[in-house]
C-alpha positions, 0 to 999 in steps of 0.5 A: 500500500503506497504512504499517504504523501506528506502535505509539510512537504513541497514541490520542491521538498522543503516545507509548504506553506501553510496559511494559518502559520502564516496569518500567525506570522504576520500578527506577530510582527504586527504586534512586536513592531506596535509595542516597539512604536508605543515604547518609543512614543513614550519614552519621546514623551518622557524625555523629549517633549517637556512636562506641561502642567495638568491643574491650574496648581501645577501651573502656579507651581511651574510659573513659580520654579521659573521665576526663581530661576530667573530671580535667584536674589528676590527672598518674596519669590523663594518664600512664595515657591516654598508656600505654594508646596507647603499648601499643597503638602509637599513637605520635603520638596518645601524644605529642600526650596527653603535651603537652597533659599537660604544659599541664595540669599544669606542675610535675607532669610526671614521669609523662609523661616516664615515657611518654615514656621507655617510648615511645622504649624500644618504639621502639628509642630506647635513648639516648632513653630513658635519657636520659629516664628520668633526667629523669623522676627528676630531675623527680620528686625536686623535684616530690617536695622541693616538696611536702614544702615545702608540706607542711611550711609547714601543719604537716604532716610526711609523706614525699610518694610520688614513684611517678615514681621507681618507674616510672623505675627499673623502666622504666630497670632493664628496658632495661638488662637487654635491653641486656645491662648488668647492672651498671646495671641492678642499679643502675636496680632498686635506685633503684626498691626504695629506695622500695618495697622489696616488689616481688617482681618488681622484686627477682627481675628485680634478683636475675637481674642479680646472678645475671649478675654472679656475684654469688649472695649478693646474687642469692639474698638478692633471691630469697628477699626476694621469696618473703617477700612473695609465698611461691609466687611462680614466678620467685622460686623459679625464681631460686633453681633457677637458683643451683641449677644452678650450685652456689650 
């Protein structure tokens, strides 16, 4: 009995051509040469293209990286990139901006240590911050002596802004009203109203210190002072529905 022929092999003896294999075939190809062009798209992307912002705070945040780059010697920039990580926690990335901060700019660093103050504040910190906003304006107070110096060397007479005391007394003021401590924190606000006594929000914030303290002549001086600078100012009057309620 003659052998069936044996359909792997070919006209010329070497393997037919079978269709299935050669549909796998291609598909394989096919597949192997996508993912290649996926990988080098990627890695295009990754490394070529640059990394746009996604979210409006992404964008503040790459707005706020070039402008320090471009303005190494401006402590106002510094502190508001290190501010914008804290808000957003990024904590470390904060803390390695407030060092490199101080690299650029010795001598000017009480803005920074604001940021660092306010940092340990969010973190519950309250040792910490303290400690560091009375540092901050500590160093603010002879930032501000040693430009008044210089001022006064070209003939210039010109009280220098320190906003570091400011920002201090405020950020100082608001922990110690969480803390429930109102004495100080009357106190932290006042330090801050010495040099800009027009806050509305910084006298309504000291007025409900006082209004904690009994003290409602002084609470109700400090929300009136506030309506004087911003007439419709809701807290303002809402300061004064409290004296309201207690008979003051």
């Amino acid at each position: 009995m003659a052998r069936q022929a044996d359909s792997s092999i070919g006209a010329g003896g070497g393997p037919a051509t079978d269709p299935v294999a050669r549909v796998m075939g291609l598909a394989a190809f096919v597949l192997v040469g996508t993912v290649l062009a996926v990988l080098a798209y990627a890695l295009w992307v990754g490394v070529v293209l640059p990394k746009t912002p996604r979210t409006a705070l992404e964008m503040q945040l790459s707005t706020l990286e070039q402008v320090v780059a471009q303005n190494p010697r401006d402590p106002k920039v510094w502190a508001q990139y290190a501010d914008a990580l804290i808000q957003t926690k990024q904590y470390s990335k904060a803390a390695t901006v407030i060092e490199q901060g101080r690299k650029a700019l010795p001598g000017q660093t009480s803005l920074l240590t604001v940021e660092e103050a306010y940092m340990a504040h969010l973190r519950g910190l309250n040792g910490d911050a303290l400690r560091l906003y009375d540092k901050a304006t500590a160093q603010a107070q002879a930032e501000r002596k040693k430009k008044l110096e210089e001022l006064k060397a070209k003939g210039i007479i010109s009280a220098p802004e320190a906003p570091a005391i400011i920002s201090a007394g405020v950020g100082k003021g608001d922990l110690l009203l969480e803390m429930r401590r109102w004495a100080d924190a009357a106190g932290a606000y006042s330090k801050a109203l010495e040099e800009d006594p027009r806050m509305s929000d910084v006298l309504v914030r000291r007025g409900d210190a006082y209004l904690e303290l009994k003290d409602y002549a002084k609470a109700r001086a400090d929300f009136e002072s506030a309506l004087t600078f911003i007439p419709d100012y809701k807290d303002a009057r809402a300061g004064l529905e409290k004296l309201k309620a207690v008979g003051k």
